[in-house]
N, C-alpha and C positions, 0 to 999 in steps of 0.2 A: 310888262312895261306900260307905264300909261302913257297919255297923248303928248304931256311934253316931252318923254323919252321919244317919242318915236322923231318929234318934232327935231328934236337935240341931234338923231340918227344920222337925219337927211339932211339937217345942214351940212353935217361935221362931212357925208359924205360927197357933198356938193362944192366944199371947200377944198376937200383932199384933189379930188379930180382937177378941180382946175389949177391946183398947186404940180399933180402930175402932169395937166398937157405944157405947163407953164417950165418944168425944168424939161421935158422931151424937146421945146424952142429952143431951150438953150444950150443944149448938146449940142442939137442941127445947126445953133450959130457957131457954138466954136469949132467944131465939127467939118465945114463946111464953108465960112468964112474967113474966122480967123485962123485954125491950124490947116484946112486944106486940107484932108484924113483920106486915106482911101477908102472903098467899098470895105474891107475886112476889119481894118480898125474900127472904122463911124460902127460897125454894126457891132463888136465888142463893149463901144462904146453906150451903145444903144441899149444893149444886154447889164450890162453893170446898172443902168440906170433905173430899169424895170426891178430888178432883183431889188436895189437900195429904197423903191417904191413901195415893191412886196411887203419889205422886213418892217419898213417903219408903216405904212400906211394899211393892208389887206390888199386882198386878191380884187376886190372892186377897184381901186385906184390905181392898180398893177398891170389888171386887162386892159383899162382906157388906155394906157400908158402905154400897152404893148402896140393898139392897133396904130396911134398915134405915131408912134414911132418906126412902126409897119412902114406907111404911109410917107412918112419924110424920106426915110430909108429910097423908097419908091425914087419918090420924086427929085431927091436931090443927090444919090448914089449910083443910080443905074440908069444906066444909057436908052432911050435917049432923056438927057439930062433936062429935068424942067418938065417931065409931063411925066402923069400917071399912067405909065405904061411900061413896059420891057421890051427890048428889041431880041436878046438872046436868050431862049428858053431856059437855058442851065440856071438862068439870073432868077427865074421863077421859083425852082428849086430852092435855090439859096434863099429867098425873100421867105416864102411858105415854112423854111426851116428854121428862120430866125423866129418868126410870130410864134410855131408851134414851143420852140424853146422857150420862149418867155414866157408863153402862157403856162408850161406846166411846169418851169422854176419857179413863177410867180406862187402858181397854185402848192407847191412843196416847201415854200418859203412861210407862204402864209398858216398850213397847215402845222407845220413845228412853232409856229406863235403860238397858232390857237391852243395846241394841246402845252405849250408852256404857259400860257394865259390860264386855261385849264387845271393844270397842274398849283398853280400860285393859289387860283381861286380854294379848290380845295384844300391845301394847306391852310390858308386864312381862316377856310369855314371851322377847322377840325382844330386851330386854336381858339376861334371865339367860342364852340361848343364847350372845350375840354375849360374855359375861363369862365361859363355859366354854371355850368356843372359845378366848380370849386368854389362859385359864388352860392350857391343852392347848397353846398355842405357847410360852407360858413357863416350862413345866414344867423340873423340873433335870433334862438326860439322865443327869448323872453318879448319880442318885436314882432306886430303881425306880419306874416310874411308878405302879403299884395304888395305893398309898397316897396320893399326892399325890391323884388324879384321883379316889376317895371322900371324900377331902376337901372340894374343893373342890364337888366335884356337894351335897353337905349342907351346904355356907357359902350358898354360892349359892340354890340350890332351897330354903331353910330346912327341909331335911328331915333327920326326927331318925335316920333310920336308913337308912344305903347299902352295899351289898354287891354285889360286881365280881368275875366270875367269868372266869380266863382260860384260852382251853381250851389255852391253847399252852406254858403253865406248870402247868394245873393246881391254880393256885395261887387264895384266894377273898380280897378284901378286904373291909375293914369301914370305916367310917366314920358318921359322927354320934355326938350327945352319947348315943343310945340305943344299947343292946348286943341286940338282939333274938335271942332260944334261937330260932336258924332253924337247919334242916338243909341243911345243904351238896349232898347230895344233889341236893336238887329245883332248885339252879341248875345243875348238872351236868348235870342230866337236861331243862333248859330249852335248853341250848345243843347238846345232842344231839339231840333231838326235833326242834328250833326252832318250838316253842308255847308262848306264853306262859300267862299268868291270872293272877286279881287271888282273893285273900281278901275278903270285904266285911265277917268278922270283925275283922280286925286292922287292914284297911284295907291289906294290902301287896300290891305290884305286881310280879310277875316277868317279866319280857323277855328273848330271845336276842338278842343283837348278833350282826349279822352283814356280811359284809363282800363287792361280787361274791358274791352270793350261797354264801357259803361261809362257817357258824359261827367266829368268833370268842371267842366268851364268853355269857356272860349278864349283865344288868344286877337287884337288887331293889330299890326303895323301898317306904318307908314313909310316908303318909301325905302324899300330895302329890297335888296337885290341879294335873293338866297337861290341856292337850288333845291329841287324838289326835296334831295333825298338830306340836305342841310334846312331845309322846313320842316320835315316829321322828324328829323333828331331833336330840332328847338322845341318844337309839341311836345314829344315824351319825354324831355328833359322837364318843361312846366307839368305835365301830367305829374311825373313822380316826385315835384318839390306841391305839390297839393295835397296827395298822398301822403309825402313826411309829415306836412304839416298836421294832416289828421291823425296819422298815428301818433305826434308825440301827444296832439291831445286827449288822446283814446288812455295813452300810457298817464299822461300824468293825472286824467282823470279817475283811472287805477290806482296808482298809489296813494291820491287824497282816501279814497276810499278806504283802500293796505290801511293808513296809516289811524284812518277815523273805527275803522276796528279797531287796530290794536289798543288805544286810548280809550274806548269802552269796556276794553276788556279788562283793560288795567284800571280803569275808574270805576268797573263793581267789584274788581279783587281786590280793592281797597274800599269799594265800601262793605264788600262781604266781610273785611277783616273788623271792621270797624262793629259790625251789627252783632257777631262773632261774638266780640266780647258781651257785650249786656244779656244777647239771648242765652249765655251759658250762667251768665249769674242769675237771671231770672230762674232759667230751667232749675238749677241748683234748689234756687230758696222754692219752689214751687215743691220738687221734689222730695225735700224735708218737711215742708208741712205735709203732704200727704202722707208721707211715711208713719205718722202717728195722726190717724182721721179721730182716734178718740178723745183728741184734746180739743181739738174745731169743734166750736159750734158749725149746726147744720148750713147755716148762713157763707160763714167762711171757707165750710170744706165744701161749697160749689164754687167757692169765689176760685177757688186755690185748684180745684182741677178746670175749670175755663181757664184760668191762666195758664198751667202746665199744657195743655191742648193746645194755645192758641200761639204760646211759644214754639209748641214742638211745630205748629205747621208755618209759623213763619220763619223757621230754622230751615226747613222743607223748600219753602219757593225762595228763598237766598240762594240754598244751595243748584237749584234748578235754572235760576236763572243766570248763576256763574256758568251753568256745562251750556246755557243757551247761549250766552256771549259769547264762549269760545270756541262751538259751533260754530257760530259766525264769523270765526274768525279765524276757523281752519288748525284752529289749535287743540280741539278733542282729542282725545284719542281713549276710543273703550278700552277698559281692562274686561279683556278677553276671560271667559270661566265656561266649563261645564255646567249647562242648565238645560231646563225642558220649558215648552211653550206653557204649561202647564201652572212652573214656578212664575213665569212674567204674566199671564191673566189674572194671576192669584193676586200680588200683586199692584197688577195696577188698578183692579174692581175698589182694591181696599179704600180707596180714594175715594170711593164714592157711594158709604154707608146709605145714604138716604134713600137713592133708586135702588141698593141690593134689598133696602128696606119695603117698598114699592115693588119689590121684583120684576124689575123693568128688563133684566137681564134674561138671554134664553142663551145658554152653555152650550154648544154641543161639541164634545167631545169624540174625535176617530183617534185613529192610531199615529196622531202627527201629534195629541199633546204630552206624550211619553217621552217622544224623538227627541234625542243629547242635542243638542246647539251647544257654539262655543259664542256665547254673547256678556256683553255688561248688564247683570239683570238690571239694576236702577233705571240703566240708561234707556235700553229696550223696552221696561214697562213704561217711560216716561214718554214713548214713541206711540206706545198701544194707550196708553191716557188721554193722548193728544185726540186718538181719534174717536177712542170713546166719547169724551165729552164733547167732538164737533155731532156726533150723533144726537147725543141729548139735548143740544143746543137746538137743533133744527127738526128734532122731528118731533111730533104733539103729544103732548102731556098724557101719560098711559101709554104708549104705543111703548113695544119691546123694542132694545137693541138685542140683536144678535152677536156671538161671538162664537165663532168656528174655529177649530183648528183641526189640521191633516194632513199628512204626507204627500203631497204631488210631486209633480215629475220633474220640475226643474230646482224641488227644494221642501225644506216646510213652509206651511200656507199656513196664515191666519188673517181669517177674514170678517170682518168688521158690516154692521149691516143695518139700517135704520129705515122706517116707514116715512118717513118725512117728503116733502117735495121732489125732490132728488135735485140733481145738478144738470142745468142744459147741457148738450152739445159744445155748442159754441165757449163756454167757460171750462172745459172737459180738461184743456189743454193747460189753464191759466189759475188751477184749482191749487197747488202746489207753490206758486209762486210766492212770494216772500211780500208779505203786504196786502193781498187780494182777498178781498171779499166777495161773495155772491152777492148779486144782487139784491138790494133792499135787506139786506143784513143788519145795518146800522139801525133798525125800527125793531127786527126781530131779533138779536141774538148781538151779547158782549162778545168783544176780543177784538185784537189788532191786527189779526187774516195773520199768524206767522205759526199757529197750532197744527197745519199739514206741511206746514216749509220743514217745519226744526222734524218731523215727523219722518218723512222724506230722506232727513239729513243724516238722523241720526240712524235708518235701516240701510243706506248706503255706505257711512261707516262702518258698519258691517258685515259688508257686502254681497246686500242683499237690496231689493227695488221694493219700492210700493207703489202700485196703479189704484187707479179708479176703473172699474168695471161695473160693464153696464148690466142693470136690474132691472126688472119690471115695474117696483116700486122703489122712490126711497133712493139713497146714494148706498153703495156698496165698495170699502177698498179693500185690497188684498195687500196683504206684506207677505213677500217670499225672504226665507233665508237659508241660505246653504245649511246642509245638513251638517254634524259636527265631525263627521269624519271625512268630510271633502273639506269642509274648513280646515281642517287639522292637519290635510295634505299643504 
């Protein structure tokens, strides 16, 4: 309560009282004057009046009332008549028994107010909650919420001034017919802190909302009379229409995404079909002329196998780049076969004549590149490509990639291994992500950072992991994959 409630308090109980001694005179005059009452009636009379003090006014304008009427009772009831005193001891009795009744009528009178007063108040609080709450479900998402939601807390709460602070934007709302010169600040610093406090100058209340114990904003009113446990219901009522709010944005910024995959995926299945056609008519006529090289001059029949080659491999990343779109987009799915690590090395090396040319490659072979797996060979060699060539990419001109394969314990192993810089720590984690490059990558080595993502993605489809483990030299990862007869369970 701020100063002018208290102010408001002392009047109103200043006014009451002398309204009660004001009707105890007028009892005592008709009482006493005009009906002539006896001691039994006046003091019945006396007692009704206190009670009808009690009900309408409290137990403070009740008691003044009682001792008042004590005191007349006294003076103008019991003998000797006219002075503050009692002649016959029983008349003590009587007198002491009347104050005590009215003091604890007054106090059982007042007490059934309060707890119906009580009563009222929580009903009110538990319809304005259950009216925010319906307001907070029907809010327009397409509409930012701040504004509606100070809105409707000062329709509701009839409070003239509200202000909603949100730490996730930043941003502070206002609501009600009043504009109050508040500093922005001290809700900032309410949801940061998370300590509230009341003014009992201006009467205004500031509160951190908070959500799982973790700041969301701050709430201020003005001038509103709530109870403690109708305050933290209106908190975590604002707490979880913040929350909504984030989620729908979490959600809808999810299906932009849903939905900008599936339009990628659908706009290279149509330009796949599209490319489709001419690379099979090229393939064709390339195919024909080499099939008779002894008609070509020497001139044409190199022209004519660079063409057949250059079609086949751009027939090659069309199709790679279709199973990479729908990787992304959750719609692969391997056709499952009988193979050995042995057949996908083989393989995916084929991709890269030039270094097998170079012997850049060092094989080693255990008892894991025998081992049956149930994989998509294309797909799976197209996973061991990825990280072949992030090898050659980063490690120096002559240096061998390794390439192991072997039986371990939680699967087969093929491990992948290059003398190059290796990868820090701190990027250890961020190496697989979809987009990420090592650092200063963009000076030393092409690509769009998505050749360990789709690699990742596509031994998961399988279900099987690929890590980065640590080397002495050089980045080293491993791809595990279930064996083919635990697959096949």
């Amino acid at each position: 309560m701020g100063l002018r409630g208290w102010k408001h308090a002392w009047s109103t109980t200043a006014v009451r009282a002398a309204a009660s001694l004001a009707l105890v005179a007028v009892i005592t005059t008709l009482a006493y004057s005009v009906l002539s009452l006896n001691a039994t009636t006046a003091g019945f009379a006396y007692l009704l009046g206190v009670l009808a003090i009690a009900t309408g006014w409290g137990l403070a304008a009740a008691s003044i009332a009682s001792v008042a009427a004590m005191l007349c009772f006294n003076y103008f009831f019991f003998p000797p008549i006219g002075r503050l005193t009692i002649a016959d001891p029983q008349n003590w009795v009587a007198l002491f028994s009347f104050l005590i009744t009215a003091l604890v009528a007054s106090h059982l009178s007042d007490r059934a107010k309060r707890k119906a007063r009580e009563a009222e108040t929580q009903r009110r609080e538990t319809e304005q909650l259950y009216a925010l709450s319906r307001a907070i479900l029907l809010t327009d998402p397409g509409q930012p919420l701040g504004p509606q939601a100070v809105a409707q807390i000062a329709q509701i709460f009839n409070c003239p001034s509200v202000m909603l602070y949100s730490a996730e934007t930043g941003e502070v709302f206002r609501g009600g017919p009043v504009d109050l010169a508040f500093d922005d600040q001290q809700l900032k610093q309410a949801a940061l802190v998370g300590v509230g406090s009341r003014d009992e100058q201006t009467g205004l209340w500031i509160a951190p909302v908070s959500l799982g114990g973790q700041p969301v904003g701050s709430l201020a009113l003005a001038d509103v009379e709530l109870s403690d446990g109708a305050l933290q219901a209106l908190l975590n009522l604002v707490a979880i229409a913040l929350e909504r709010v984030r989620t729908l944005e979490t959600v809808s910024r999810a299906e932009v995404a849903r939905r900008a995959e599936e339009f990628k995926s659908t706009l290279l299945d149509g330009i796949t079909h599209e490319f489709k056609t001419p690379l099979t008519s090229i393939r064709a006529a390339s195919t024909a002329m080499l099939a008779e090289p002894a008609e070509l001059q020497p001139g044409m029949l190199e022209l004519a196998t660079i063409i057949d080659e250059e079609a086949r491999r751009l027939n090659r990343l069309v199709n790679e780049g279709v199973q990479m779109a729908q990787l992304e987009a959750g719609k692969l799915r391997p056709k499952l076969g009988p193979t050995t690590l042995e057949d996908v090395v083989t393989l995916a090396l084929s991709h890269f004549p030039a270094a097998r040319e170079e012997g850049r490659f060092q094989l080693v072979g255990g008892d894991g590149t025998k081992q049956r797996i149930f994989a998509d060979l294309d797909l799976l060699a197209l996973a061991v490509r990825q990280l072949i060539d992030n090898s050659l990419k980063y490690a120096p001109p002559g240096t061998p990639v390794t390439v192991e394969a072997r039986a371990g314990e939680a699967g087969v192993e093929l491990r992948v291994h290059d003398e190059g810089p290796g990868i820090p720590k701190h990027e250890a984690e961020r190496i697989f992500d979809r987009y990420y490059r090592r650092e200063g990558a963009a000076q030393d080595a092409a690509g769009f950072g998505m050749g360990l993502h789709i690699a990742r993605e596509i031994v998961r489809a399988h279900g099987g992991e690929l890590t980065l483990e640590p080397a002495a030299a050089g980045a080293q990862f491993c791809l595990t994959l279930p064996r083919g007869e635990e697959h096949a369970e």
